[in-house]
Structures are given as structure tokens and as C-alpha cells.
N, C-alpha and C positions, 0 to 999 in steps of 0.2 A: 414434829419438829424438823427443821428444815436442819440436811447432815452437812456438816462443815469439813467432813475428811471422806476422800473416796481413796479406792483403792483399784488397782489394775493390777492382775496375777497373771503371770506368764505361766501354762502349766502343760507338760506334754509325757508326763507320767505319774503314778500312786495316786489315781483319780481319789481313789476311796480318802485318801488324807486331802489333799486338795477341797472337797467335798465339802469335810470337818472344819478346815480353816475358814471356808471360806463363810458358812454357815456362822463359825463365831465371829468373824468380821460383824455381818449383816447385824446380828443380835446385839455388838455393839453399835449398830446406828450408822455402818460404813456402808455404802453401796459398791458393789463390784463390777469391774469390767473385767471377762475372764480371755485371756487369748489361749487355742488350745493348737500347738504347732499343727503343722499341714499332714507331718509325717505322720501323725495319729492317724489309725485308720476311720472312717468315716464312722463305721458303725459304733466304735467303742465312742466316736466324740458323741452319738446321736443317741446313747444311751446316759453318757454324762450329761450333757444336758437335759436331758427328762427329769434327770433325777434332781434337778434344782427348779426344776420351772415353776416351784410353788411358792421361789423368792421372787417379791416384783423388782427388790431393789439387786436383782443379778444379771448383768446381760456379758452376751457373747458377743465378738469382736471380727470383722473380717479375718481370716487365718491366714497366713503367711508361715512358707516352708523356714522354718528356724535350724540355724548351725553354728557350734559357737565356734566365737573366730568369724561371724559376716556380717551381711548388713541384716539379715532378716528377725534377728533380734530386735534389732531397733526401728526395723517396719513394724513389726509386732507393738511394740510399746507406742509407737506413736500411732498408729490405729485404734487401740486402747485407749489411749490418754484422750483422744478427740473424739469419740463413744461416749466417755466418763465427761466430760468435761459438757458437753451440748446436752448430755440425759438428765446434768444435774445442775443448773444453772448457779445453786447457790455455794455449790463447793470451794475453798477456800484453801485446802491443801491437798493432794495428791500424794499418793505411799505407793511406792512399786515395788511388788512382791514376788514372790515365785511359787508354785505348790510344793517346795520343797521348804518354805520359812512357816516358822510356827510365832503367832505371839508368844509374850513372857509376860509382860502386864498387862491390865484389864487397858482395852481401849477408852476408856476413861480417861488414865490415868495421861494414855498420848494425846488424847484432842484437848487437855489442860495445857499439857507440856507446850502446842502448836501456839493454842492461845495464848497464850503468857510471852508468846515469842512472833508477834504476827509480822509477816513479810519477809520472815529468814527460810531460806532455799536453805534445806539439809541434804547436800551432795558434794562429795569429796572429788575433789578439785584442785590437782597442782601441777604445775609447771614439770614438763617432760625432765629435766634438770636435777629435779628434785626428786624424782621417782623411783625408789629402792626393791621395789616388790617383783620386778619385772624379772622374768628366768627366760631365757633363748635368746638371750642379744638385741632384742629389737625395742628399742625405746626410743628417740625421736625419727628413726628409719622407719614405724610404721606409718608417719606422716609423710615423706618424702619417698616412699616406694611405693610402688604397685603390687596389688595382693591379690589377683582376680581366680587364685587356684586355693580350694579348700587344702586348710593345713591337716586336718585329718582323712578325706579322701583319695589325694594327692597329695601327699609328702612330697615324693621326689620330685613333680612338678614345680612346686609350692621354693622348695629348699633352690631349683637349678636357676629358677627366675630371678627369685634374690639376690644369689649368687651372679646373674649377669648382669643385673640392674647392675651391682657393686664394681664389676670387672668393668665395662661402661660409662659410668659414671651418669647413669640416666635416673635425673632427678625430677620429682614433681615440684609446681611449686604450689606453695601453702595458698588457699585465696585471699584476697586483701583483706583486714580486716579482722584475720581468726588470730587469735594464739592458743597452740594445742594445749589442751589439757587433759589430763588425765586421772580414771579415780574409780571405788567401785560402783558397780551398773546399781546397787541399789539405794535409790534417793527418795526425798520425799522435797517436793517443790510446791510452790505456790500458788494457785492459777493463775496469777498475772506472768510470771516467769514462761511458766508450762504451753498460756496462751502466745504468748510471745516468741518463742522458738517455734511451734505449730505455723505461727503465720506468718513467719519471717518469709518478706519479699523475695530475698534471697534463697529461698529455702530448696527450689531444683539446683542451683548451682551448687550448691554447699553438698548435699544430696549428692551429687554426681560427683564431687570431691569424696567424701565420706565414705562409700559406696567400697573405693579401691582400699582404706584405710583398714590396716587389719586391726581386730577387734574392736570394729568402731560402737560396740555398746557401752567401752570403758570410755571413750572418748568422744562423742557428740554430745551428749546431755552435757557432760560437763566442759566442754568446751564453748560452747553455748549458753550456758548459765553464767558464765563470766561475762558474758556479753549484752546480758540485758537484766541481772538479780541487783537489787538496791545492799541488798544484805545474802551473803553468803556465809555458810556455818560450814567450812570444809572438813566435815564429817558426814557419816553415815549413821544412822538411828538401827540399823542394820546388824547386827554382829553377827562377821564372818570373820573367819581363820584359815589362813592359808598354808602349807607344810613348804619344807625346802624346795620343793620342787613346783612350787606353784599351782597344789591342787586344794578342794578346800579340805578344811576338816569334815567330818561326818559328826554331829551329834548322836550319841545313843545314851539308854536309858539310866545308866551310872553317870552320867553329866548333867545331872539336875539340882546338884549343890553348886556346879560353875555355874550354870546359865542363869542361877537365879543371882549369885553374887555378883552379876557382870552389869545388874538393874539397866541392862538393854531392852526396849520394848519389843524387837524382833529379833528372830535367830535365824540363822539358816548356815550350813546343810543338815536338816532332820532323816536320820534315816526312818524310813516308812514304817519298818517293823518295831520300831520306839512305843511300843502302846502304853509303857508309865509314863512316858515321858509325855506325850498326850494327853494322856490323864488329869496330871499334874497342873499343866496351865491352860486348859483349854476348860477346864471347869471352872466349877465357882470359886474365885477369887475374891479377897477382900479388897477393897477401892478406900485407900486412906487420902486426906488431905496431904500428906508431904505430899511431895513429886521429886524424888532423889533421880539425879541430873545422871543418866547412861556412864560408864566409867568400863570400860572394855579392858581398860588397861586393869584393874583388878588380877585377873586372868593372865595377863601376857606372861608372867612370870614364870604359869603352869607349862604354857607352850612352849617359850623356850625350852624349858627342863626338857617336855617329850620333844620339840625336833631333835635338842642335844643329845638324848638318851637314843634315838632313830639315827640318827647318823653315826654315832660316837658306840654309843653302846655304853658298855662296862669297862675296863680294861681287863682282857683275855677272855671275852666270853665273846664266842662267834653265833651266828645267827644266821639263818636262812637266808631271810629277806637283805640284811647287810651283805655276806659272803662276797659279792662277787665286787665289790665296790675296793679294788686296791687304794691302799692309805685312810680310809674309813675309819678303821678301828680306833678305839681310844686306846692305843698303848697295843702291843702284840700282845704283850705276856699279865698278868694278871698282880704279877709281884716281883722283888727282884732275886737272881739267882746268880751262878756264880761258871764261870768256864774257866776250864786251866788246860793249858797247852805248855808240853813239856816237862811239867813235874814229875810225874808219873815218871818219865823214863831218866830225873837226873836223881828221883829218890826211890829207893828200894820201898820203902812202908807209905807212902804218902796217904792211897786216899785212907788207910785205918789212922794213921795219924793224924790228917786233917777231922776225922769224924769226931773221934779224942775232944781234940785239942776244941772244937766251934760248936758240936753236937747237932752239925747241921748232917743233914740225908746227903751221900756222898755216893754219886754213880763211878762206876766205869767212863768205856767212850763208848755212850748211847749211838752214838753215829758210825761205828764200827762195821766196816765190810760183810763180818762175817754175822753177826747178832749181836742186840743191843744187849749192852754189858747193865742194865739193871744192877743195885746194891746186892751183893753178896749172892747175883747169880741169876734172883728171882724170872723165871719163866716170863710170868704175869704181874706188874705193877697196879696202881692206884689208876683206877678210873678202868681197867680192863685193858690197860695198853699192852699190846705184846710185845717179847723179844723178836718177833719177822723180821727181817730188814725188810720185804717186800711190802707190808702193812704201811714200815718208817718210811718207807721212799716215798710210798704213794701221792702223800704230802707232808715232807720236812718240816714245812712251819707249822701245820697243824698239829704234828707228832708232839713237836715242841711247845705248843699254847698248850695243848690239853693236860701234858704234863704237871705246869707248871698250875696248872689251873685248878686238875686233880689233888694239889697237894699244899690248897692255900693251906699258911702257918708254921709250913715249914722250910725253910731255906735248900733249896736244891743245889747241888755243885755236880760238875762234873767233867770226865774231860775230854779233850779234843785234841787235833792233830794232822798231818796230812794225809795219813793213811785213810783218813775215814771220808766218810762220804762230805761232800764242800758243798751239799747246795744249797744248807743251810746259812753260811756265812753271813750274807748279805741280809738276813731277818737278824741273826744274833746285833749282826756290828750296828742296825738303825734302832737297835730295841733297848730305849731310855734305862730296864728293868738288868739288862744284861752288864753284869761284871765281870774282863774279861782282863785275863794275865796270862801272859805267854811269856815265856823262855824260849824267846829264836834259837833253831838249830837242835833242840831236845832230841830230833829224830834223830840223831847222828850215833846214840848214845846204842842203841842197841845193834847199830849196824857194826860199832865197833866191836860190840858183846857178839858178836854173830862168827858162824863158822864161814860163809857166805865166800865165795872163789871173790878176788880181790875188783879184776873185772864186772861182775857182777852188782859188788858193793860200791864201786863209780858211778853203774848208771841208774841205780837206786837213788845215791846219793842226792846228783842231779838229777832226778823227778821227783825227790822228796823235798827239796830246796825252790825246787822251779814252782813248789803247788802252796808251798806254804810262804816263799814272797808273793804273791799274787792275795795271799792271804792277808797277809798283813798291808796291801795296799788298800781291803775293803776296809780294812780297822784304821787306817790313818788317813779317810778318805773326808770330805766333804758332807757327810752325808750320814756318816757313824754319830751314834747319842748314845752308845752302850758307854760307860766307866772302862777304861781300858789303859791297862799297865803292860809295857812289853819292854823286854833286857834280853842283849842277847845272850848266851851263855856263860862268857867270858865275863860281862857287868855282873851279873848273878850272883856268881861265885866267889864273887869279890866282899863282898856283905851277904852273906847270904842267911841268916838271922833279920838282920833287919828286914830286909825285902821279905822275908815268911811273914813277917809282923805284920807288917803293910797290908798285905794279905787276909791274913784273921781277923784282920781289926775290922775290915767291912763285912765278915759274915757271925761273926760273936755275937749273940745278943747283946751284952753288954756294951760289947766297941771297947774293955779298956784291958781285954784278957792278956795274959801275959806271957810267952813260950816259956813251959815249964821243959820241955824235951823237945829235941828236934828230929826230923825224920832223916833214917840213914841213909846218907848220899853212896852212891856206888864208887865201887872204886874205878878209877882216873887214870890209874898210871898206865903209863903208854900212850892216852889220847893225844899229846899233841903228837907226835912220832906217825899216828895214824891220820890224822888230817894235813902233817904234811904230805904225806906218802900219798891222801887224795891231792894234794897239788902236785906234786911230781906227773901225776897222769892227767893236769890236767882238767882238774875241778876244782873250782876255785871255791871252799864255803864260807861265805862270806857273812853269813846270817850266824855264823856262831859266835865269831870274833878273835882277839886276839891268844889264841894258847901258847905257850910258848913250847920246842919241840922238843928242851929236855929243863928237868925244873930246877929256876933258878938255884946258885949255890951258894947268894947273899939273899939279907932280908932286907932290901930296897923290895916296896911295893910301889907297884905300875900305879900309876897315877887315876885316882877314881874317877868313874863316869855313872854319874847318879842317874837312874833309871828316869823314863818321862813319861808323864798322864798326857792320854789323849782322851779328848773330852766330846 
């Protein structure tokens, strides 16, 4: 019987698989034309070929040095294509492969599929404009630039020329005639299409256009099949998958319930050492009359998941291969937790009356100069964190995901300040998980409680004020997604019932729990007397607010100033 489908496989590695396909190609009734890169060394080609020489319908192809990203891909295939096409006069459709694509259905069930469909060119095909897939910038500039330096042996070359074409403004221009297109390298065309591009009169000028066009294997078949196909099917019969970053997928041998759901006749990238997956469709198959119509998109759903899952991750679970990718993550923290600045030092019992009162896990200040203040002390926490600060430093925010990540289920609080190490800040105030309340000026509270030479306590004052505005500019900044409530001291204390509520209400399980007892505020008196006496020398604290210097001896209250969410 006279074969109606030929095949041309580009192949320059995993002979032994190559071999296999190609073998069941033939056995379904396809003849091959095989191209085997230049780079291959002679003998390994000279022993691949022996080993098929007992197909009559298999030949070899003039070789041509192949690199992807040149032209020598597409000398390759069209050497092939005009071997296949002159060896087999009555062929009717063409399938261009690679020794790295495996069938999925019996060839059967594709030379129905061809038939039932005659004259339609299956090669994806669209308009530079339209093109989504493209990663490194270059989408209608690889038609109007010059590309004559390998992008992988020459980088720098490759990148400085670009780069001057750009700075210059040195454009090529398209030849009459063409409109670029572009799509992937694997199609299946017609022989009148196939013959028609081969003999195009035009074909050294187009060629010598083509030639400087980077990755001209995505883009001459199909820019040319626009130019002379009656009927185009801008698809591929082909299923590939590409990641974020523009390389393909790999098939291996747990991908045998997708690739079969995906009812594509071809797949590729197989990895080599797949041998169930081999197994699987390279044997006998059953050949039913349906013919269910290729549907890739099946599948798409799974891949997004995993690019999603490759880029994004979990929230709070880090990974090798992510790490180094700032803003990657899906979320810092894995859940949300809670920061308090200033409590601590305007109430004598806070974090055991916080624990009481929400029954969340209630640290110290983890970020503390001297060791991380762990619950009730503990050396070593959840996950094997330690008290070091030199372990903490090493990496702040990791200190803090792993924490938080250590201890899904439970709500962490804890607290913070200027004394303690700040280089965490800027992870807390962007981390969506983070709930964070401050009482501006808290520090002031123990400096009063201090024996501390008056001098001293001035220029304390002002570096503990100077570190924690700067703090609170990362918290009110453009760029903060943490929950964040800040009052300065003076607003505080003015309601300060309500403002605890406020407080509990976002770490309670419940949300509707109710302060049965409050924690005991230190005693005040003298503060303002003390803050004026810092303005008398000269420090102005302004982050605390209004205290007055001796306390009023009517009960006119100062006119309230309702604390604000920054969001």
C-alpha cells in the first residue's frame, strides 16, 4: 500500500529511544526521513544507522550542524522534507518530529484523522501581536534585528548587538510580501504546501532574510504556510508544554494518565529513561473507529496549578530551587500572627494576660539584642529554633517564616520595639499574615522607670524615638499589606479598654470574646513632669503625645482622637 503520511525526525541524542519511535513509525506504514545533527560524532551516527539499515522505508538526510536559536534547524528539516517528499512520491502529509516526541495513538488512528481532513496544514501560526509565550523581550524585534551571534555560545555578544541595533536605531526591513508569523517548530503540512515553500522562487532571498531572524524554526514554516496553505488549522497535533520561563516540560513515567487524557497523537519532551512510559504506547494498542479530536487544553489546568505551585509555592514554605527569587513567595508567612510594640512596657502583666485572655502562644521580643525571648524562657522552640541571636540574625525573615510555619494552628504573638534588632521590619509591614499594633513612644516608659544619669536618658531618648519613627514610616508606607493599628501613647490611654478589645478581637478564636480583666498599667505619675524635663533639654517626643505636666484638677476630658488602620 502506497503510505499517505511521512515522517522527518530531527534527532541528535537518546539514539536508543529514537530507534524505538522510529521503528513504530515504519510499522505503522510511515516512512522516515531521519536528520541526525552534525555535532553527533561520526561514529556514534555510523553505528545508528547500521542499526536501522534493515528498514527500507528509513533514510538519512544530508546533516547540518543544528543550534537552537539558528538557522540550522531549519536547513535540517528542509533537507529532510525534500529526501521524504522525492523518496516517496505518493505522500500526502508530512509530521515533523523529533527523537525526543513519542506517539500516543496508534498511527492509524492519525492517517484517519489527516484523511477526514485533506488539504488542512496543521502548524500554529499567528501574528507577532498576538503572541503570549515569548520570554526575553524579543517578539516582533526578532524580525527587524540582526541575530548573527549564537544566544547560547555568545551571550554577551548576542545581548551587546541587540542592544546597539536598539541604541541606533538599525532596522531590517521585512521582504515584500512576508507577514511574520510565528508558532511551534512542530507541524504537520501537506505536500502541496510543503512542495510550495521548498520551491519557492523566492526561496535564496527569503533564506538570506531568515537566516539573521532569531529562532527562525518558530518562524519560517509558519510564516510561509500563510503564504501559500488553502486551509490552515493553527494548531499543532504536537503536545508540548512550556514552564514560566520558556523551557518545555519533560514527560516522565507518572504522566501517563495526562498524556493519555490530553488524546494528542504526539507528545514531546519524553525523558529517555521513561521506559513505562514507552511501554505504554509504543505497544499494542487498540485502533477504535471514534477518532476523539486532540484537546491539550484538558491538561492546561494541571500546568497551571504546577507553574503556580513553582513560582508561588505554599505560603511560608521556602524551597531551594524558589529561594533566591525575591517577591516569589506566595505570602512570607504561612498564617497570620500578631506584633505588639509598646504593651509590654505600658502594662506590668501583658503577654500572661494576653495568653489568658486569646489562648494564643505569647512570645517575648524574639528580636531582642541580647536572646530571643521564646514563651516562658524556652532555650529551644518548635521546629529546633534557637534562642542565638546569631543563628536570628543570620536571616531575620527566615527566623520568622520558619516560626510561623513551625507552629501552623496556632496563633503567634509577640513583641517588638526599638531596642531590638529592625531588619526585620520591612518583611513584617509587606507580610499580608502580619497583625501589627503599636503604642508610639512605649519606650519612654521604662526610661522613666530607670535610675539612668538624666543626660544619659536624653540621648537614649532620642535614638530610641529617631529608630522607631523610621519604623513606623515602614508601617505607613506604600508598600505595607500587614493589618496595622498604631496610637500614640497619649490616644491609648485615653480608651484603653476599648483599644485592648480591638486588639483580642483579631486573635480570639472566636472574634467575639469579651475583656473579663484587664492587664495592670504601671504607674504614671510623674510622667508628664518627666517628658517635660526631656523638652527642657531639648528633646522633643513627639511620638508619644500630649501628656499633660501635672494632672488635670477638673474632669473636662481632652477631646478624643480615635486610633487609625493602616491597611
Amino acid at each position: 500500500m502506497t503510505p499517505v503520511l511521512g515522517v522527518v525526525m530531527l534527532v541528535h541524542t537518546a539514539f536508543d529511544r529514537a530507534e524505538q519511535v522510529i521503528r513504530h513509525w515504519v510499522s505503522g506504514g510511515c516512512p522516515v526521513v531521519v536528520h541526525v545533527d552534525a555535532n553527533v560524532p561520526a561514529r556514534v551516527y555510523a553505528i545508528f544507522a547500521a542499526r536501522l539499515s534493515d528498514l527500507e522505508m528509513v533514510k538519512f538526510s544530508r546533516r547540518h550542524r543544528c543550534e537552537w536559536g539558528t538557522w540550522g534547524i531549519v536547513a535540517a528539516t528542509q533537507s529532510a522534507a525534500e529526501l521524504l517528499l522525492s523518496s516517496w512520491p505518493g505522500l500526502r502529509n508530512v509530521y515533523l518530529a523529533s527523537g525526543a516526541c513519542l506517539p500516543l495513538r496508534p498511527i492509524e488512528e492519525l492517517q484517519d484523522y489527516l484523511n477526514d481532513r485533506p488539504g488542512t496544514d496543521f502548524i500554529e501560526s499567528v501574528t507577532t501581536a498576538d503572541v503570549h509565550w515569548t520570554v526575553g523581550g524579543l517578539s516582533e524585534e526578532r524580525f527587524t534585528l540582526r541575530f548573527p551571534f549564537s544566544w547560547r555560545r555568545h551571550r554577551r555578544l548576542f545581548d551587546t548587538y541587540v542592544r546597539l541595533q536598539r541604541r541606533t536605531g538599525l532596522v531590517r526591513k521585512i521582504p515584500d510580501g512576508i507577514d511574520p508569523h510565528m508558532g511551534s517548530q512542530w507541524w504537520c503540512l501537506t505536500r502541496r504546501t510543503l512542495t510550495a515553500i521548498l520551491t519557492d522562487p523566492d526561496r535564496p532571498r527569503l533564506e538570506r532574510y531568515f537566516r539573521k531572524v532569531w529562532i527562525p524554526d518558530e518562524s519560517y514554516f509558519q510564516t510561509l504556510a500563510r503564504r501559500y496553505s488553502h486551509r490552515i488549522e493553527s494548531r499543532s497535533l504536537t503536545l508540548t508544554k512550556f514552564d514560566f520561563q520558556g523551557k518545555p516540560h519533560i514527560f516522565y513515567d507518572d504522566h501517563i494518565p495526562l498524556l493519555r487524557r490530553s488524546d494528542c497523537f504526539v507528545a514531546r519532551k519524553i525523558w529517555p529513561r521513561a521506559e513505562e512510559l514507552y511501554q505504554a504506547f509504543l505497544g499494542p494498542t487498540s485502533y477504535g473507529a471514534q477518532i476523539s479530536e486532540p484537546n491539550p487544553g484538558k491538561i492546561d489546568r494541571l500546568f497551571s496549578k504546577a507553574v503556580e505551585r513553582r513560582t508561588k509555592g505554599r505560603p511560608g514554605l521556602y524551597m531551594q530551587s524558589r529561594f533566591p527569587n525575591e517577591g516569589w513567595e506566595n505570602g512570607l508567612t504561612s498564617s497570620p500572627y500578631s506584633v505588639f510594640q509598646g504593651f509590654t512596657e505600658l502594662f506590668e502583666d501583658f503577654e500572661p494576660w494576653l495568653a489568658r485572655t486569646t489562648g494564643a502562644r505569647v512570645h517575648g521580643h524574639l528580636f531582642a539584642p541580647t536572646r530571643v525571648e521564646f514563651e516562658d524562657g524556652q532555650p529551644v522552640f518548635a521546629g529546633g529554633l534557637s534562642d542565638s541571636t546569631a543563628l536570628r540574625d543570620y536571616h531575620p525573615r527566615m527566623f520568622l517564616t520558619n516560626l510561623i510555619w513551625n507552629t501552623r494552628g496556632e496563633h503567634q504573638c509577640f513583641q517588638f520595639g526599638p531596642r531590638d534588632s529592625q531588619k526585620v521590619i520591612w518583611d513584617i509591614a509587606k507580610d499580608s499574615h502580619a497583625r501589627v499594633s503599636v503604642i508610639s513612644g512605649g519606650w519612654a516608659v521604662p526610661l522613666f522607670r530607670s535610675d539612668l544619669d538624666f543626660a544619659e536618658l536624653r540621648a537614649e531618648a532620642a535614638r530610641l524615638q529617631k529608630i522607631e519613627a523610621e519604623h513606623l514610616n515602614v508601617l505607613r508606607s506604600y508598600y505595607a499589606k500587614a493589618r496595622i493599628r498604631i496610637w500614640s501613647m497619649a490616644e491609648f490611654l485615653e480608651e484603653p479598654m476599648e483599644n485592648l478589645q480591638q486588639v483580642i478581637a483579631e486573635i480570639a478564636a472566636k472574634g467575639s470574646v469579651r475583656i473579663a480583666e484587664a492587664p495592670r498599667l504601671r504607674d504614671l505619675s510623674g510622667f508628664g513632669q518627666f517628658l517635660q524635663q526631656l523638652r527642657n533639654q531639648g528633646m522633643q517626643p513627639h511620638l508619644i503625645g500630649e501628656f499633660p505636666v501635672n494632672p488635670p484638677s477638673d474632669t473636662t476630658a481632652p477631646p478624643r482622637r480615635k486610633p487609625y488602620l493602616v491597611r
